[in-house]
Structure formats: structure tokens, C-alpha cells
C-alpha positions in Angstrom: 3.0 -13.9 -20.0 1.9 -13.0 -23.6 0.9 -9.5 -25.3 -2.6 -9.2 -23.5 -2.7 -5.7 -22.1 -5.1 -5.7 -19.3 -7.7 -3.2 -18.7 -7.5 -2.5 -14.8 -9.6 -0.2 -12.8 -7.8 1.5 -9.7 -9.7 1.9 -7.1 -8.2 3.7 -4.1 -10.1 6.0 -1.1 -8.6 9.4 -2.6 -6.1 10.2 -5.4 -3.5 12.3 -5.5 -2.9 11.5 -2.0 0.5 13.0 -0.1 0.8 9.9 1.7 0.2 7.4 -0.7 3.3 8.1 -3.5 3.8 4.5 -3.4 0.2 3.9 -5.2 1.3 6.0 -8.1 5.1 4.7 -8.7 2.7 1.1 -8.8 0.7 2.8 -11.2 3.5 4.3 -13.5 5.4 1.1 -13.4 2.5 -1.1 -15.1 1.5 1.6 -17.1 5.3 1.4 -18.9 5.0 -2.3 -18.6 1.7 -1.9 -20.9 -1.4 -2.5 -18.8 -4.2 -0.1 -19.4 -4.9 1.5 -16.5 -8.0 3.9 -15.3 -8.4 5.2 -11.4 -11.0 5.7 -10.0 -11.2 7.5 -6.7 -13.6 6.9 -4.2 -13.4 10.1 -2.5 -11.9 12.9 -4.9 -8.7 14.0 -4.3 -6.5 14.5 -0.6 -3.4 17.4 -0.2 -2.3 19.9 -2.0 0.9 18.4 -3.0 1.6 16.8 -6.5 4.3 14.6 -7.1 6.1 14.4 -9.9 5.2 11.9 -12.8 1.4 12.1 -11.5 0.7 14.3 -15.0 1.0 11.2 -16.8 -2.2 9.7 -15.0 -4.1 12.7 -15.2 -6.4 12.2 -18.3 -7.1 8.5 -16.8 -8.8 10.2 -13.6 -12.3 9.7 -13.0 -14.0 11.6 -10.9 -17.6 11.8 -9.5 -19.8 13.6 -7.3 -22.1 12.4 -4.5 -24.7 15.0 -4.8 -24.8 14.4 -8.9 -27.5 13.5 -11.5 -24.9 10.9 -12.1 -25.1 9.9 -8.6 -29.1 9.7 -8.8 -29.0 7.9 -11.7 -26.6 5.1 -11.0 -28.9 4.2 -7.9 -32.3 4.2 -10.2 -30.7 1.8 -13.1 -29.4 -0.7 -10.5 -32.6 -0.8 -8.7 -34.7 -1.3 -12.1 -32.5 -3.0 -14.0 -31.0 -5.3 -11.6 -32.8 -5.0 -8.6 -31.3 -8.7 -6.9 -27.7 -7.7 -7.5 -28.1 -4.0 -5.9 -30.0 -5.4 -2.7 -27.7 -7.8 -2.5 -25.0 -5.5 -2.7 -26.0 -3.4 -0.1 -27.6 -6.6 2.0 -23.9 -7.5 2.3 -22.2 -3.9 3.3 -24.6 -3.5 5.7 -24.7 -7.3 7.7 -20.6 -7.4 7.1 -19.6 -4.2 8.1 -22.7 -4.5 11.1 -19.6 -5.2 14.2 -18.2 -1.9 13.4 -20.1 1.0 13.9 -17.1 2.9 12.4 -17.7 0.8 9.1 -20.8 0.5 9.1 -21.8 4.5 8.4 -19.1 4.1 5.8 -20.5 1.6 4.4 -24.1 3.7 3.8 -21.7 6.2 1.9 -19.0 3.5 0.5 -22.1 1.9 -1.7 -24.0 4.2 -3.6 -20.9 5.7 -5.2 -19.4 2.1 -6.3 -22.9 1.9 -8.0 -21.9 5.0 -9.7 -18.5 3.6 -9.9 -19.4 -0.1 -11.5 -21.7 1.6 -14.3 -18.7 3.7 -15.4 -16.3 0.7 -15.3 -18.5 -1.4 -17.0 -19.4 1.2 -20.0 -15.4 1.4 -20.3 -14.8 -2.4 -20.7 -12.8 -2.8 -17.3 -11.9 -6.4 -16.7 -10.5 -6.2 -13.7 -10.3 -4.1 -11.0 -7.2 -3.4 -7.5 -7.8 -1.7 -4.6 -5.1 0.0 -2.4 -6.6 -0.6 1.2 -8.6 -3.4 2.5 -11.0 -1.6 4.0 -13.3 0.7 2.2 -11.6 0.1 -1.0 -11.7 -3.3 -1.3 -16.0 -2.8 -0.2 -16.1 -0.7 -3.1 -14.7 -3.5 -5.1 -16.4 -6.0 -3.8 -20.3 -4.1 -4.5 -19.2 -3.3 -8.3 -18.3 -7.0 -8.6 -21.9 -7.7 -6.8 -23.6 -5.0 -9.6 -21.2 -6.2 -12.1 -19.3 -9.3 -12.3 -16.0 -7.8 -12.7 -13.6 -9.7 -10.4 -11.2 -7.8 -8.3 -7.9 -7.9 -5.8 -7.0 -5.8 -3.8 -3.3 -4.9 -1.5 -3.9 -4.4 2.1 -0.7 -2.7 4.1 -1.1 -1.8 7.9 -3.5 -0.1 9.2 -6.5 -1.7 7.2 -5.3 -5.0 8.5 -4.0 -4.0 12.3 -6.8 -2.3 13.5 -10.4 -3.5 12.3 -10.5 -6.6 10.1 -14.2 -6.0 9.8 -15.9 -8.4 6.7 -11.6 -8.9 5.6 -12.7 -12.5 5.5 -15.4 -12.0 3.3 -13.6 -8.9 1.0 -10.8 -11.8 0.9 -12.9 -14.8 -0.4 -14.8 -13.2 -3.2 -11.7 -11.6 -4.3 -9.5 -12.9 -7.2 -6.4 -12.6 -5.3 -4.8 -10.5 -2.3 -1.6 -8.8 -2.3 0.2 -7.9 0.7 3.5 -6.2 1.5 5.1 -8.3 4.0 5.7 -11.7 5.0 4.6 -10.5 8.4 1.2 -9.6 6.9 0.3 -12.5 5.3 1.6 -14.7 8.7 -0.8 -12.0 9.9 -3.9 -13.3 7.8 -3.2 -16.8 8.2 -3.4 -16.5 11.9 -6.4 -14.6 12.1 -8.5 -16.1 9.3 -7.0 -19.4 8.3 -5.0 -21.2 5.6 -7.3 -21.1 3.0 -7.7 -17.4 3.3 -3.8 -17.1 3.3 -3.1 -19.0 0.4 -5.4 -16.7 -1.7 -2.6 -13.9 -0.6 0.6 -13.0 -2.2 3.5 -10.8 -1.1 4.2 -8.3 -3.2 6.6 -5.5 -1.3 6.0 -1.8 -1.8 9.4 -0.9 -3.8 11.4 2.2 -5.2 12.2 2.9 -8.9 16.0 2.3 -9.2 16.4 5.1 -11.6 15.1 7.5 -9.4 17.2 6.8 -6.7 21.4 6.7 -7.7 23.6 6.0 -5.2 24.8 8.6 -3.0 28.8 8.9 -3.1 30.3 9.6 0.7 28.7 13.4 1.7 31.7 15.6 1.7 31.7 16.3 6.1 30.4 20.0 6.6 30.8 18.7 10.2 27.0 18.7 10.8 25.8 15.1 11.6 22.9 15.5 9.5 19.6 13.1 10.0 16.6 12.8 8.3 12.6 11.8 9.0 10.2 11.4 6.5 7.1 10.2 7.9 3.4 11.7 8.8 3.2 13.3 11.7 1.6 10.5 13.5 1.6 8.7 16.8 2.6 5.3 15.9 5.5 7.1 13.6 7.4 7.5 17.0 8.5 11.2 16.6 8.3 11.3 20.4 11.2 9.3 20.7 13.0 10.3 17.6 13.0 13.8 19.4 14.1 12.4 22.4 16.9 10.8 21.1 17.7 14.3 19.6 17.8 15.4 23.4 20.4 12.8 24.4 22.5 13.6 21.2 22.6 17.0 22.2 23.9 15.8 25.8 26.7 13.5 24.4 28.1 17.4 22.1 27.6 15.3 19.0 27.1 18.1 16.0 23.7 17.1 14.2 20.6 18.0 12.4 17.1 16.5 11.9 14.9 17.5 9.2 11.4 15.8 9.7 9.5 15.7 6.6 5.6 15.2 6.7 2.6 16.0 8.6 -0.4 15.3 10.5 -2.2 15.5 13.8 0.8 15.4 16.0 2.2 18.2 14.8 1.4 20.5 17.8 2.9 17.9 20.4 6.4 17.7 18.5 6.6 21.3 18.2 5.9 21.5 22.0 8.5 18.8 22.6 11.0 20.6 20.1 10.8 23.7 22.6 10.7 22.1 26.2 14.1 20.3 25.1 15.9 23.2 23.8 16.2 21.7 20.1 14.9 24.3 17.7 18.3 25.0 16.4 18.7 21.1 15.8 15.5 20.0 14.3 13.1 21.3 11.5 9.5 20.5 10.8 9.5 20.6 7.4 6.0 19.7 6.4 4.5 17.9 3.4 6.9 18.2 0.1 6.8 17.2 -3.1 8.5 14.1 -3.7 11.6 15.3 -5.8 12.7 17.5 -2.4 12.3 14.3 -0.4 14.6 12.9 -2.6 17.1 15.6 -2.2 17.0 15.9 1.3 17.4 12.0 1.2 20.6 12.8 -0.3 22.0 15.5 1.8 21.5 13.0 4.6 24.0 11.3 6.9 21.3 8.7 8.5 17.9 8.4 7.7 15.7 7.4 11.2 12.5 6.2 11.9 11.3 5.4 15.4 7.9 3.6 14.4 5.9 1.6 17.6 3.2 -0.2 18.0 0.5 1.9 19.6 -2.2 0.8 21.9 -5.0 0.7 19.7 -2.6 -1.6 17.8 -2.1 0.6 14.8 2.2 0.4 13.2 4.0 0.9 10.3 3.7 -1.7 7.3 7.5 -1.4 5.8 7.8 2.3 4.9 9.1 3.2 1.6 11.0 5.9 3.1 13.1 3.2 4.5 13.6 1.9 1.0 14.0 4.9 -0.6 17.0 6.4 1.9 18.6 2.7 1.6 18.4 2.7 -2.1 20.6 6.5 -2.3 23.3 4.3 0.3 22.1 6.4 2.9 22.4 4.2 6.2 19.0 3.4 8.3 18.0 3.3 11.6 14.8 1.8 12.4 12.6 -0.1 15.3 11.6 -3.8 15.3 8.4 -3.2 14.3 5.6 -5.2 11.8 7.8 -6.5 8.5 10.4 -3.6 8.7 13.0 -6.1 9.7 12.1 -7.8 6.4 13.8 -4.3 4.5 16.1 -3.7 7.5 18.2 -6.7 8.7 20.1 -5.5 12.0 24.2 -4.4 11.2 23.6 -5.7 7.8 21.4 -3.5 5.3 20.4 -1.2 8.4 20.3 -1.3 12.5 17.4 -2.3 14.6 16.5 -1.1 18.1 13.4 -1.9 20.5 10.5 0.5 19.6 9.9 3.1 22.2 13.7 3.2 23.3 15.2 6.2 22.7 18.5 5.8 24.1 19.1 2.9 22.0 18.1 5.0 19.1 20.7 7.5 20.2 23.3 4.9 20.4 22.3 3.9 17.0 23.0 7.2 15.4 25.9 7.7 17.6 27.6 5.0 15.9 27.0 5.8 12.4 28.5 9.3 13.3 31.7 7.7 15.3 32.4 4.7 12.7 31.9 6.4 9.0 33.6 2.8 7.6 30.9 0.7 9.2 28.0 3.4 8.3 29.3 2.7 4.5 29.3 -1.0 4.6 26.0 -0.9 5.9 24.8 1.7 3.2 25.8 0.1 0.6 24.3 -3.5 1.6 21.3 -1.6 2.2 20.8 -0.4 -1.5 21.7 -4.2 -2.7 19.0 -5.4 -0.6 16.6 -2.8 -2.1 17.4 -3.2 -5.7 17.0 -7.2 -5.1 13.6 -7.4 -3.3 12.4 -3.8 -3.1 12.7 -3.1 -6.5 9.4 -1.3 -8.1 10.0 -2.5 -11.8 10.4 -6.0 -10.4 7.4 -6.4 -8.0 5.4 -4.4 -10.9 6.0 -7.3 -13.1 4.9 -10.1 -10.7 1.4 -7.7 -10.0 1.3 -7.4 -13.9 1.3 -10.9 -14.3 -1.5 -11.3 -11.8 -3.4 -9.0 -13.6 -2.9 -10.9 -16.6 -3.8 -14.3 -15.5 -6.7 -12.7 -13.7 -8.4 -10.7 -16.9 -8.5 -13.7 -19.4 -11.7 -14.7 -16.6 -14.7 -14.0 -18.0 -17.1 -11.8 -15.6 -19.5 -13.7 -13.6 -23.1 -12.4 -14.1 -24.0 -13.6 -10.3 -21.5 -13.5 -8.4 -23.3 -14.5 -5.2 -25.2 -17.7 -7.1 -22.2 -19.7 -6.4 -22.3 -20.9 -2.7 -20.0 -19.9 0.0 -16.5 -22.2 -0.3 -13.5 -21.8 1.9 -10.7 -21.8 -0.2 -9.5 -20.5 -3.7 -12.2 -20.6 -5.9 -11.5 -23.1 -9.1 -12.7 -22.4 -12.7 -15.4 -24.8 -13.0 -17.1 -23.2 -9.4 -18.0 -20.0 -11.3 -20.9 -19.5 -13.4 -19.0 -17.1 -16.8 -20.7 -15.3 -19.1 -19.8 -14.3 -22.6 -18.1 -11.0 -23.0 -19.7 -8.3 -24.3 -16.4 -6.4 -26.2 -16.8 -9.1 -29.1 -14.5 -11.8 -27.4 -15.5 -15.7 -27.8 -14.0 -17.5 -25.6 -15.8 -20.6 -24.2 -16.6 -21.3 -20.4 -14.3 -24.5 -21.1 -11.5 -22.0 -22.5 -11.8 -20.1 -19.2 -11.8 -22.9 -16.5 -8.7 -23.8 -17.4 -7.0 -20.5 -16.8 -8.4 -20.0 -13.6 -7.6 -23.1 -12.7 -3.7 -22.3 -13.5 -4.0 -18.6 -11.6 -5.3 -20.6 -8.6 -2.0 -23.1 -8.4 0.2 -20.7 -9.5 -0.8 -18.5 -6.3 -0.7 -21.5 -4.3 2.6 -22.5 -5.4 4.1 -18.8 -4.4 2.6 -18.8 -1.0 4.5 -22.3 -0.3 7.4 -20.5 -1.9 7.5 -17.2 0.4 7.2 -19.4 2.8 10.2 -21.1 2.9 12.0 -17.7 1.9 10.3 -16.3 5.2 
């Protein structure tokens, strides 16, 4: 799509975040692939873990401080300068995010540091900006384009879509575009918001760098059946049945290990369970690591399980990338029917499916990829095809490159919330543009046009994915 390099603004809750690797493989990828990138964290920085290749961002970090002259500041030359756009700003946090009590107080806190945020970007020429999260996020995004004009997308993956969807509908129409990772999110969208708020929405998987992951020959049997888990240590991850498929495995004499990498709030009740079922010689809480030992232990693995469910509150998995990343090494998966995971893990082809909260289903899953080492090949090495074809991060970074691309030629809108309210993607000649300010001269009838092809050509994918889904 041309030489233009875009000039994108991250925008993500905290950064570096354990949890969130995928965010800066996405971020690495488009970097190499030449767009200018700058992150800005919301909230400062989660864990103490730091993956490799996350040196390479570090100079393009900026961070800020609540309690700040910068902070005080910010708030005063919004207010004098442009006191409509900051009251609106805040008029719109506050009645949107009004259901949700929860989002609400975020909201009081979410604003006055994308004021901070939005003078920053705007002093550093930022022509667009993407938000990991469609929650507070994608608020951020949408005040600074409030203060600022600065248009923005933003990818929303699980649980900022299956458990409150508080102002999504609004986050969604003043954004450029929306990416989503599965086909089973964006059904997801369509059903709760409409059409016209689904065709604004692309799918755009999470994905592994090919490089990084080679394929695994045949592990030389040591006669240890040897299973892995990498996942937080969460309720909806399903350690409680993982664990008690463990139990049944241990009935039936089969030899095996389980390493379970990550952590979180459930840690105490798995350790509890570990005990009560007599399995601390055959499974290890590893805790957080850095990614280059989850790769190896990826490696040293027979099976790579994950027992994800739907919890009541109705928070699940969106398609984890340990999934992808085990699959991509020709390590066979075993994985529950849950969200889009069957869109990564299609059952005794790249991977087997069971029922979600079924442990001796899980068992018999693993069993067989013990028993039948032929079948557990076939299905390893499918897997990894299926990866490097539609999980692949230097493919999917392309497609959100080109977004980006098609997206920054459109000139910033001075004020934003002039134009009325219209269901639907927005067309070119709906948006008031005004000139840019880095030198630029590009007419409002130069710019119509290229929204105008963004809009179709986003429209044209959704019909596509579509038919693929």
C-alpha cells in the first residue's frame, strides 16, 4: 500500500504486561514492517517479568504520572483552551459509562490522564492511534480523539467484550475501525449491537512469529508423558479440571508430568487441589516466566492442554496464543469448545476438542495422544500448518498495517462530535477535516476519497470472513 510510514500511538491499560506478550510481538512485527510506533500506557507498567525483544520498544515508552505538574497542567490547557471539547469529553465518559458503576469510577480516573495523554500525542504528530482492550483503552482513545481529532481503532479480545459492553456501541461508532480476533467475536458484535456496528469490525487473529517457533522433531521418549499449561492462574482457565484430569491419569498408571506456567488469584485453590489428590510429584506450578522458557518448556512437551470454560459471570478465553504457539513447535493440543478456540483447534485435525468442564473427557484426550504416538504426529504437524496459514504474526501484522495506512492519510477532525450521530461507517464527505499542521496539503477533496475506499474495503472483508466463517 505505498511507502507512507504511519505514525501510530499505542495505547494499552499497562505495558510491559506478563499477560499481554501478544501486544508486543504486534508491536515488533509493524515496527520491522516500518510503521512508527509510540506506546503509551495508561497505567505504568504490570509484573516483573520482561520478555524478550521488549528492549527494542523501550526508548518509545511514555510514561506519566497522575499526581504530576504534567497531570495539572494538561487539565488547565484543555479547560482554557478548548473548553467545549474537554466538557464534552468528560460529558460522554461520564453518561456512557453511567450503567456501570464499575466503569464509571474508571472513567473519573480513565479521563484526565488521556488529557495528559492527547497533549503529548498531539505535540508528537501522532496520526492515529490502537488500543488493545475495548474497555478502558479504547475510552482513552475515544477522549484524546474528543480533545484532539486524532481518529482511532482499537482490538477487543474476550473479556472486554464477554462481560460488560458498557458504551462498546458508542467506543465502536466513533472509531475508525475495530479489530477483533475471532470470527466468533465479531458474530458476537453483530448480535448484540447490529450490522452496521459489525461491518465497522475486522478479524484480525492474535498469531505467533514463525521464526520463533521451529518445529519440534519427535521428543526422544524418556518415558515421562510429559504435559504442559501455560495460562494465568484464573477461574475461567479451567485448572480445576486440568488437575482433575491429572487425578484420573494417575488412576489409569499412565507415566506423566504437568508443568503449569502462569499465575494469578487461583493460585491457592490449585495448590490445595494438587495436595488433596496426591499429585505433587506429577504437577508443577511454575509461575510467571519469561517468554524464551515458555518456549522451551513448549518444546520439551508431549501435549500441550488447556481446559478453558465459560464461567458464570460469562467471562472465557478469546483463542489463546499458547494454543498457537505449542501447535506452531508440532506439539499436539488439547483444548475445550469454548469462544473461537475451535477456529485455531479443529477437532482430530490440527488439535482435539472436548466439552468444557469435563475432565474425564480431557483425560481420554491425553490418553490417546500417549497410546497412539502416529496419530499425535499427524495431528501436530497439521496443527503447525494451520498456524503458519492463518495464525501467522507477520501476516495478520501486514493486514493491521494496511489499516493503519489507509486510516492515517485522514486528516484529523477538529470537532469530532459536530457531525451528528449516524449508524453505520462513517463516509469521507460526513466529517468535517482540517488542514494538517506537520506541513502537509492535502485538500478535504483529496481526503474524502480515501475514506471513502477504507470504508468499502472494510466492508468488502467483513462479507469475505463471512463466507470463510
Amino acid at each position: 500500500m505505498g511507502t507512507f510510514a504511519p505514525r501510530v500511538a499505542y495505547l494499552m491499560s499497562r505495558y510491559p504486561a506478563v499477560t499481554e506478550t501478544f501486544i508486543l510481538h504486534e508491536m515488533l512485527a509493524l515496527k520491522r514492517l516500518g510503521v512508527d510506533i509510540e506506546i503509551f500506557p495508561l497505567f505504568g507498567k504490570a509484573g516483573k517479568v520482561r520478555h524478550p525483544g521488549s528492549e527494542e520498544l523501550s526508548a518509545r515508552v511514555h510514561y506519566h504520572r497522575a499526581l504530576s505538574l504534567e497531570f495539572s497542567l494538561a487539565q488547565r490547557h484543555w479547560l482554557l483552551r478548548h473548553p467545549r471539547r474537554y466538557l464534552r469529553a468528560w460529558g460522554k465518559a461520564l453518561r456512557g459509562n453511567a450503567p456501570s458503576l464499575e466503569f464509571l469510577l474508571k472513567a473519573l480516573v480513565v479521563v484526565p490522564r488521556a488529557a495528559v495523554l492527547a497533549r503529548r500525542m498531539e505535540e508528537q504528530g501522532i496520526r492515529h492511534i490502537h488500543a488493545h482492550w475495548a474497555t478502558y483503552p479504547a475510552l482513552a482513545a475515544l477522549v484524546i480523539r474528543e480533545l484532539t481529532g486524532i481518529g482511532y481503532s482499537f482490538t477487543a479480545h474476550a473479556h472486554d467484550l464477554y462481560l460488560d459492553r458498557t458504551m462498546l456501541a458508542e467506543k465502536i461508532e466513533a472509531a475508525r475501525f475495530v479489530v477483533t480476533i475471532s470470527r466468533f467475536n465479531r458474530s458476537l458484535i453483530r448480535r448484540q449491537l447490529g450490522a452496521s456496528a459489525a461491518t465497522k469490525v475486522v478479524v484480525i487473529p492474535c498469531g505467533i512469529h514463525p521464526q520463533l517457533f521451529e518445529e519440534r522433531p519427535p521428543r526422544v521418549p524418556d518415558g515421562i508423558f510429559r504435559i504442559a499449561c501455560v495460562a494465568a492462574l484464573r477461574d475461567y482457565k479451567g485448572h480445576r479440571w486440568l488437575i482433575d484430569a491429572c487425578a484420573l491419569l494417575k488412576e489409569r498408571g499412565l507415566p506423566f508430568h504437568c508443568s503449569l506456567v502462569g499465575d494469578g488469584p487461583a493460585r491457592r485453590g490449585i495448590e490445595e487441589q494438587i495436595v488433596a489428590a496426591g499429585l505433587e510429584d506429577h504437577v508443577a506450578l511454575l509461575g510467571d516466566q519469561p517468554h524464551d522458557r515458555i518456549r522451551a518448556l513448549i518444546a520439551e512437551a508431549d501435549a500441550m492442554a488447556l481446559a478453558s470454560v465459560v464461567t458464570q459471570k460469562g467471562m472465557m478465553d478469546g483463542i489463546p496464543v499458547a494454543l498457537m504457539e505449542a501447535m506452531a513447535c508440532a506439539v499436539p493440543v488439547v483444548a475445550t469448545s469454548v469462544s473461537g478456540i475451535p477456529e485455531l483447534v479443529r477437532n482430530g485435525r490440527t488439535g482435539l476438542l472436548v466439552p468444557e468442564k469435563d475432565a474425564r473427557a480431557l483425560a481420554d484426550a491425553l490418553e490417546l495422544l500417549f497410546r497412539d504416538s502416529k496419530k499425535a504426529r499427524l495431528i501436530a504437524l497439521r496443527g503447525r500448518g494451520h498456524v503458519l496459514d492463518r495464525f501467522n504474526l507477520l501476516k495478520n501484522a501486514c493486514r493491521l498495517r494496511d489499516h493503519f495506512v489507509s486510516v492515517s492519510n485522514v486528516l484529523p477532525d477538529p470537532e469530532p462530535s459536530t457531525v451528528r450521530p449516524h449508524r453505520g461507517p462513517l463516509r469521507g464527505s460526513q466529517r468535517r477535516r482540517r488542514m494538517p499542521t506537520d506541513g502537509a496539503r492535502q485538500t478535504a477533496r483529496e481526503v474524502a476519497p480515501t475514506e471513502r475506499r477504507a470504508g468499502r474495503k472494510m466492508e468488502q472483508a467483513a462479507v469475505l470472513q463471512d463466507r470463510e466463517g
